[in-house]
C-alpha positions as semicolon CSV with decimal commas, in nm:
position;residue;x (nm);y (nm);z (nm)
1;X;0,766;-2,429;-0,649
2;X;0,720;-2,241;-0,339
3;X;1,074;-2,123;-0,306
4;X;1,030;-1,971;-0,685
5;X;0,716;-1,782;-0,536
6;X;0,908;-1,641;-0,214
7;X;1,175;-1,534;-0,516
8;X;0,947;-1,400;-0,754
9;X;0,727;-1,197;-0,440
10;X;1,072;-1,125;-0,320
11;X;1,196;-0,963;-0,612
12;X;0,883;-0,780;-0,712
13;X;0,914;-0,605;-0,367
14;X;1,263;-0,494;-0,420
15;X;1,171;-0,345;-0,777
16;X;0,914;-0,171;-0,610
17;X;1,116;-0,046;-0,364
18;X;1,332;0,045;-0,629
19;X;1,073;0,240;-0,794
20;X;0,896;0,447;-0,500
21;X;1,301;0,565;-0,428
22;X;1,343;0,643;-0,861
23;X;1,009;0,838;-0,838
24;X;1,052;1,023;-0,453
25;X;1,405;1,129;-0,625
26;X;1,230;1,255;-0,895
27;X;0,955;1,466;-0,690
28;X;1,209;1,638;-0,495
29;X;1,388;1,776;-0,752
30;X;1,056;1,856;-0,981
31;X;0,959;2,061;-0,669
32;X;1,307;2,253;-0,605
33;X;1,349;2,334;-0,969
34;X;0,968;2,436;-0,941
35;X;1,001;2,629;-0,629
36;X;1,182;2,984;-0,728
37;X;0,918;3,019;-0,982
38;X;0,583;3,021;-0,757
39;X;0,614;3,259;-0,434
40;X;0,298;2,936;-0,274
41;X;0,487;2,671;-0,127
42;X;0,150;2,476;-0,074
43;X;0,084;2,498;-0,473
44;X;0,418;2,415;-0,547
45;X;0,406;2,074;-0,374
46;X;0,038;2,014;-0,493
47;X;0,203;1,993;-0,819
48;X;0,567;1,803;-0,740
49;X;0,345;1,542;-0,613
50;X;0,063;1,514;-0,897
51;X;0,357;1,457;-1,130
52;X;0,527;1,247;-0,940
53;X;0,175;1,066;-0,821
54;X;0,166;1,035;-1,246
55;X;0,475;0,918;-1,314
56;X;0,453;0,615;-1,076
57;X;0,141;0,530;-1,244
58;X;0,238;0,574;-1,618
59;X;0,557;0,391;-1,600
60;X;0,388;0,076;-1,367
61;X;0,141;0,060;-1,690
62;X;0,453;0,080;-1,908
63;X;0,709;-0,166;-1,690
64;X;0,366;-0,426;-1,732
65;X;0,325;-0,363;-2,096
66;X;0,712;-0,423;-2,140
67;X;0,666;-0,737;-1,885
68;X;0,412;-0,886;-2,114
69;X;0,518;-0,854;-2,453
70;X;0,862;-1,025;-2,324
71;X;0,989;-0,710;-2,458
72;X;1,393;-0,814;-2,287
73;X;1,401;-1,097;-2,521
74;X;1,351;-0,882;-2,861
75;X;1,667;-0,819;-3,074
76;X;1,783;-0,492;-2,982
77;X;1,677;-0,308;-3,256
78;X;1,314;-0,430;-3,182
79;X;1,403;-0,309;-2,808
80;X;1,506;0,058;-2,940
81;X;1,190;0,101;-3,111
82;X;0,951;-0,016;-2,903
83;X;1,132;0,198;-2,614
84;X;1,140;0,499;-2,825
85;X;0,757;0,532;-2,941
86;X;0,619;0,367;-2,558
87;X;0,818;0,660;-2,420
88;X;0,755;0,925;-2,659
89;X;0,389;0,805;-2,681
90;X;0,305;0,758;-2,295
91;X;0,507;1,046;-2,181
92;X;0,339;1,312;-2,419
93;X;0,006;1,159;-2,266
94;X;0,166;1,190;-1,912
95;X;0,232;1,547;-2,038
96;X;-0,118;1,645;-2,125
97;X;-0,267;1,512;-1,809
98;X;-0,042;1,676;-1,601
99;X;-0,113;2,004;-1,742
100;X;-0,426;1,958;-1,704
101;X;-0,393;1,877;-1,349
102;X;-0,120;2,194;-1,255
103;X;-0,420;2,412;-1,413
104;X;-0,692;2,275;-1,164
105;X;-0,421;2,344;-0,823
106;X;-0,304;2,658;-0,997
107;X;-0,567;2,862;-1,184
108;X;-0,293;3,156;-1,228
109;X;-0,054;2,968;-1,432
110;X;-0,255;2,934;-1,716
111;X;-0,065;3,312;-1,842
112;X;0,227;3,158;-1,792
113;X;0,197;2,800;-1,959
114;X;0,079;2,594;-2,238
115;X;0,070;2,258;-2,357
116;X;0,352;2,330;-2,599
117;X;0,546;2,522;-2,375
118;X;0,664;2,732;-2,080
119;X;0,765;3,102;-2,140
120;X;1,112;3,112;-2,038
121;X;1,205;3,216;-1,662
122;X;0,802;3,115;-1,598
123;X;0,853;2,733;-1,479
124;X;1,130;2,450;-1,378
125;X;1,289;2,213;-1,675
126;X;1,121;1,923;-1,552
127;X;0,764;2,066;-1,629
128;X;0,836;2,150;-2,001
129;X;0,639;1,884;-2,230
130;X;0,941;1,747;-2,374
131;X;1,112;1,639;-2,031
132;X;0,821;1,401;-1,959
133;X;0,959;1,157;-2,253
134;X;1,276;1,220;-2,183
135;X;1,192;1,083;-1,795
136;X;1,017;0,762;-1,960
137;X;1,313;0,720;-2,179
138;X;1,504;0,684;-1,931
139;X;1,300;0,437;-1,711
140;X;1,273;0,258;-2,012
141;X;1,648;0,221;-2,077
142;X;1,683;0,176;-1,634
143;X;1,372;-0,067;-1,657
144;X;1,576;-0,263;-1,996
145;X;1,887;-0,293;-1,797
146;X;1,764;-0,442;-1,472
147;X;1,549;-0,695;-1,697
148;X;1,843;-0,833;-1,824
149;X;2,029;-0,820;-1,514
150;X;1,734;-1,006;-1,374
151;X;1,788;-1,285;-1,619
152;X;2,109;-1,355;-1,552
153;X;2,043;-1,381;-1,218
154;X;1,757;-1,642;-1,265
155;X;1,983;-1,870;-1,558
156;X;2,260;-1,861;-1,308
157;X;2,043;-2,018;-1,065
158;X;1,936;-2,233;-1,311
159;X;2,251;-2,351;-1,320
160;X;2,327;-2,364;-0,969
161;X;2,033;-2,567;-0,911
162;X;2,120;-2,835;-1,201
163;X;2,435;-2,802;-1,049
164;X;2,328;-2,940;-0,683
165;X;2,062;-3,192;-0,822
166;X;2,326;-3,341;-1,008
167;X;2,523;-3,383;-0,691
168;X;2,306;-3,502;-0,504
169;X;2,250;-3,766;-0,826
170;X;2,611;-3,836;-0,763
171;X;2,594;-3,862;-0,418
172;X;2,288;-4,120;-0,441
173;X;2,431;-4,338;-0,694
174;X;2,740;-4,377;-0,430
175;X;2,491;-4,469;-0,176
176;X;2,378;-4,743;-0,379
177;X;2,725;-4,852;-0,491
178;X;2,896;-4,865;-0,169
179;X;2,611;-4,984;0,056
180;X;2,478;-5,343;-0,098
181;X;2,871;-5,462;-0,131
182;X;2,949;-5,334;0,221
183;X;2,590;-5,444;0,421
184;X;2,647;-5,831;0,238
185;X;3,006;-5,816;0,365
186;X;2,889;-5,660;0,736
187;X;2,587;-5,929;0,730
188;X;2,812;-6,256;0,677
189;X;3,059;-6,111;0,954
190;X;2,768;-6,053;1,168
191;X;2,662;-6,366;1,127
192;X;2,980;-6,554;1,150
193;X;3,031;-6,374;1,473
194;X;2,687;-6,531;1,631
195;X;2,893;-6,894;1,636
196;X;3,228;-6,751;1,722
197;X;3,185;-6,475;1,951
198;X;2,842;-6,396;2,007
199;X;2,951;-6,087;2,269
200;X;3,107;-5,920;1,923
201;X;2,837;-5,935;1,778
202;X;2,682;-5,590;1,979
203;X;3,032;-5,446;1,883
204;X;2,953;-5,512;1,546
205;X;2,603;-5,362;1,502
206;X;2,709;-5,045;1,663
207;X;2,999;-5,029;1,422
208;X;2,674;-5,111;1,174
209;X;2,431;-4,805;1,262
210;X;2,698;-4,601;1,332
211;X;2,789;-4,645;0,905
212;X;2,386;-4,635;0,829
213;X;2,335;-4,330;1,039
214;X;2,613;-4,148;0,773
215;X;2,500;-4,347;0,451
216;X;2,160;-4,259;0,552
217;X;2,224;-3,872;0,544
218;X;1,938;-3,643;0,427
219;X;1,945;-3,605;0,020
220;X;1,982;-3,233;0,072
221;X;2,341;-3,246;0,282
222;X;2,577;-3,219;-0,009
223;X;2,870;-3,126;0,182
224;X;2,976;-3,223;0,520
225;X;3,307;-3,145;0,800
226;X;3,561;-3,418;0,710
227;X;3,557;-3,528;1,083
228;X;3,204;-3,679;1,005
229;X;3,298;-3,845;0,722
230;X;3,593;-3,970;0,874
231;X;3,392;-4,113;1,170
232;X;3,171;-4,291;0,887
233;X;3,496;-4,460;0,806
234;X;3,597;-4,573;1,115
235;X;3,260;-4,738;1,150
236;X;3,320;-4,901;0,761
237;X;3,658;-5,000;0,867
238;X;3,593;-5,158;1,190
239;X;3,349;-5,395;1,073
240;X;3,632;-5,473;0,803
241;X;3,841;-5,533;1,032
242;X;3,617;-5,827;1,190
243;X;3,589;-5,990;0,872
244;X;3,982;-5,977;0,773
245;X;4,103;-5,989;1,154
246;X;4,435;-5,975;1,129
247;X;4,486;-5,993;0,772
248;X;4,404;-5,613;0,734
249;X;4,599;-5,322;0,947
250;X;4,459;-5,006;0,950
251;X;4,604;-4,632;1,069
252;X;4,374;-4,324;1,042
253;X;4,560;-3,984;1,133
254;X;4,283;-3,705;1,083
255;X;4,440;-3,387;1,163
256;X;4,172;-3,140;1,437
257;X;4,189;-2,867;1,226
258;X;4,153;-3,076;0,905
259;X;3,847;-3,229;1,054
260;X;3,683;-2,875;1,095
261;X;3,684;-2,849;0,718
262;X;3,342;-2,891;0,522
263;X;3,405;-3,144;0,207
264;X;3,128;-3,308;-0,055
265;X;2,992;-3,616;0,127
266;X;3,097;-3,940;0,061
267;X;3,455;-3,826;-0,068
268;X;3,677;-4,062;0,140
269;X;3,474;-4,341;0,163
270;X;3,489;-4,461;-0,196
271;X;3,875;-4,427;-0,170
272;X;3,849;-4,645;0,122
273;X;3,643;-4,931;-0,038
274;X;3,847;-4,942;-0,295
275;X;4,178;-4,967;-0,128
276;X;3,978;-5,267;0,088
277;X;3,808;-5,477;-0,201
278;X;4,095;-5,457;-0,445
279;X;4,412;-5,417;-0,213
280;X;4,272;-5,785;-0,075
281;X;4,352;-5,927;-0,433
282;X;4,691;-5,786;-0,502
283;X;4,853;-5,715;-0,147
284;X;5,053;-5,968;0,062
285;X;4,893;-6,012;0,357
286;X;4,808;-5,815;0,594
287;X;4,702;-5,572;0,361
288;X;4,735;-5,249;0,535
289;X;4,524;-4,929;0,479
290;X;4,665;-4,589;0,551
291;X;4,435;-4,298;0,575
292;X;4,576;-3,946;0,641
293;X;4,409;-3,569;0,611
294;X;4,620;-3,248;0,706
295;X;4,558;-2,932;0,661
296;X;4,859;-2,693;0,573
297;X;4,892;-2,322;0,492
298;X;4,788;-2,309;0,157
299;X;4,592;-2,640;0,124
300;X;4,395;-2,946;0,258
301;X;4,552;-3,283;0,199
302;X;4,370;-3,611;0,214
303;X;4,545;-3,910;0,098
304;X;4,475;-4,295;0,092
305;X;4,728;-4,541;0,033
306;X;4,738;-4,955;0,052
307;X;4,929;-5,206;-0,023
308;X;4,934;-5,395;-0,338
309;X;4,954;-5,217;-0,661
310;X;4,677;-5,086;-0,902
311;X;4,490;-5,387;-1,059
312;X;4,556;-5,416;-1,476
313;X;4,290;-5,683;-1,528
314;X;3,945;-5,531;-1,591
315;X;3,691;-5,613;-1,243
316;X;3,441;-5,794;-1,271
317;X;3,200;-5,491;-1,198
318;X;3,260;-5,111;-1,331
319;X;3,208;-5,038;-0,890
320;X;3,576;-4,877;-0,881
321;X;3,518;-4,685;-1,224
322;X;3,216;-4,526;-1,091
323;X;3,359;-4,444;-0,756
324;X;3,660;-4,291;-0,842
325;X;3,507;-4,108;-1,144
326;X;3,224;-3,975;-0,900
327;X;3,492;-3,871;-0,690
328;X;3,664;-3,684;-0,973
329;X;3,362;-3,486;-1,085
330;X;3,201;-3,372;-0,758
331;X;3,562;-3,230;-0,734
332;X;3,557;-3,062;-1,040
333;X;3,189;-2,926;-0,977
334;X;3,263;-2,795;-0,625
335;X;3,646;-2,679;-0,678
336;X;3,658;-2,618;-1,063
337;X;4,017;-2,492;-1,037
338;X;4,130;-2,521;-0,687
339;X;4,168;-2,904;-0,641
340;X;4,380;-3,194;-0,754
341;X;4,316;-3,582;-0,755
342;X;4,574;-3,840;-0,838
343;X;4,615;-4,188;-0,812
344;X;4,961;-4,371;-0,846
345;X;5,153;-4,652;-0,751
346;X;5,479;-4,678;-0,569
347;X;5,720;-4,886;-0,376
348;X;5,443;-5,133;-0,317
349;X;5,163;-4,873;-0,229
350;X;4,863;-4,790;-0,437
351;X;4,817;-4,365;-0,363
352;X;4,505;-4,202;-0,409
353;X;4,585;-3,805;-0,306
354;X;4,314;-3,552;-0,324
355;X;4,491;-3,164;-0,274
356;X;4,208;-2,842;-0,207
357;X;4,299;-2,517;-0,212
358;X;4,241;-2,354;0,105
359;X;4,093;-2,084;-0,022
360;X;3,812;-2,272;-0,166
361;X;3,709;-2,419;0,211
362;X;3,482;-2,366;0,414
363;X;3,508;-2,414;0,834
364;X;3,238;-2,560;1,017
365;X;3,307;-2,454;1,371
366;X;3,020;-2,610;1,568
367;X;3,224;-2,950;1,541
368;X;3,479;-2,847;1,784
């Protein structure tokens, strides 16, 4: 709510900004056009700027009565009328009041001019009765224009902002998935540990609150550098590790300038538990867990692979679904066509890939 005020307040200044530049453009040439035909500079600008002073003020009333009656969501034809008589209809009033203004600065020009006219060679174009509509006219049409401009701006962040809460939607729902199978898992281990080798046991709570200082991540950071996430991993993995011992091998190779890159959160980590909890059921032991991210000339390349194959029998929860098809959307939201996720099986190895387009990446360099 308060952002939408600093918006709205925001973009009522700049219109109005807009609109003292429109109207100063508009004095200065009323008053050089004016100028050859009154020898009194003084009177001259009296005048420029009592039209101008009127023209600020007639199309404000005009750019409100527009504003209220919604007039930028009329059919067109609506729009044209409505703009034609408020123009006509306001700027033959703005007409009459100016000329009754220029005769109270200039008493002598009454010879000269009338309401329905100006003698020719006696005054500028601009202060001829029919220029004042044409001026509103063309506000109008300017004022039209930016309103729908304006729009567009405001659906498009619209979407932008349906766009991040569902991320962040996304993001949550991982949260939840990964975290109760994981903490269970880190728990018994943990606890284990207290009989076996109580002096792990610190080891393993750091490895702990190192994962629920990442899983615990603000609701507004949507995207992270890879190096964090990675970290995140380690933590995941090395508490893992514990519980399997020996039975589970793990290589991470995280290239520097790969880890610079800024990615959606939780991105890896779902490709990680899944290449733990089902590689476990279908890989001879040790089951070993390769994790790799590079980042080449024309793309960044993150790739997870295990041993075992993919599993055909359906799990017992929809966990992998989910996290895999979370993965594959807040892809396609943040890199619509500049991304590619696969996930095959070969010569004993289940391969989850995930290609960017370098193009579409950001750097964080404060993570040097």
């Amino acid at each position: 709510m308060l952002r939408s005020l600093r918006n709205d307040r925001a973009r009522w200044i700049g219109l109005s900004i807009v609109q003292l530049m429109g109207w100063g453009v508009y004095g200065i040439v009323y008053y050089v056009t004016l100028r050859p035909y009154n020898p009194f500079n003084a009177i001259v600008l009296q005048q420029a700027l009592w039209a101008t002073g009127l023209g600020f003020l007639v199309s404000s009333l005009l750019g409100w009565a527009y504003y209220a009656l919604g007039i930028s969501r009329w059919h067109w034809g609506w729009q044209s009328l409505a703009i034609g008589l408020g123009s006509v209809g306001v700027g033959l009033a703005w007409a009459g009041v100016n000329h009754w203004g220029t005769t109270r600065i200039d008493p002598f020009v009454l010879p000269v001019i009338s309401y329905v006219g100006i003698l020719p060679g006696q005054g500028s174009l601009l202060s001829h009765p029919a220029a004042f509509p044409m001026v509103l006219l063309v506000w109008s049409g300017s004022y039209l224009g930016i309103a729908f401009w304006h729009e567009r701006q405001v659906q498009q962040q619209r979407v932008f902002q349906a766009d991040a809460e569902a991320q962040r939607a996304r993001l949550q729902m991982l949260r939840y998935q990964l975290n109760p199978h994981f903490f269970f898992n880190a728990l018994n281990t943990i606890n284990a540990l207290a009989d076996e080798s109580p002096r792990r046991v610190k080891e393993a709570v750091h490895e702990l609150s190192g994962f629920l200082r990442y899983s615990l991540l603000d609701e507004d950071t949507l995207m992270v550098p890879l190096n964090e996430e990675i970290q995140a991993v380690q933590h995941y993995l090395a508490i893992e590790k514990m519980r399997f011992e020996d039975d589970l091998q793990v290589t991470v190779d995280l290239d520097t300038d790969a880890g610079h890159q800024t990615v959606p959160a939780f991105l890896v980590l779902p490709l990680i538990e899944n290449a733990v909890k089902h590689g476990q059921h279908t890989s001879p032991f040790p089951l070993r867990v390769h994790l790799t991210a590079t980042l080449t000339d024309d793309r960044l390349r993150i790739a997870v692979a295990n041993t075992g194959h993919l599993r055909t029998d359906a799990p017992t929860d929809a966990s992998t679904d989910t996290g895999l098809s979370n993965v594959r959307a807040r892809l396609q939201a943040q890199y619509p066509d500049a991304h590619r996720f696969t996930l095959t099986e070969d010569d004993g190895w289940v391969r989850a890939r995930i290609n960017i387009d370098r193009t579409a990446l950001t750097t964080n360099t404060s993570h040097d």
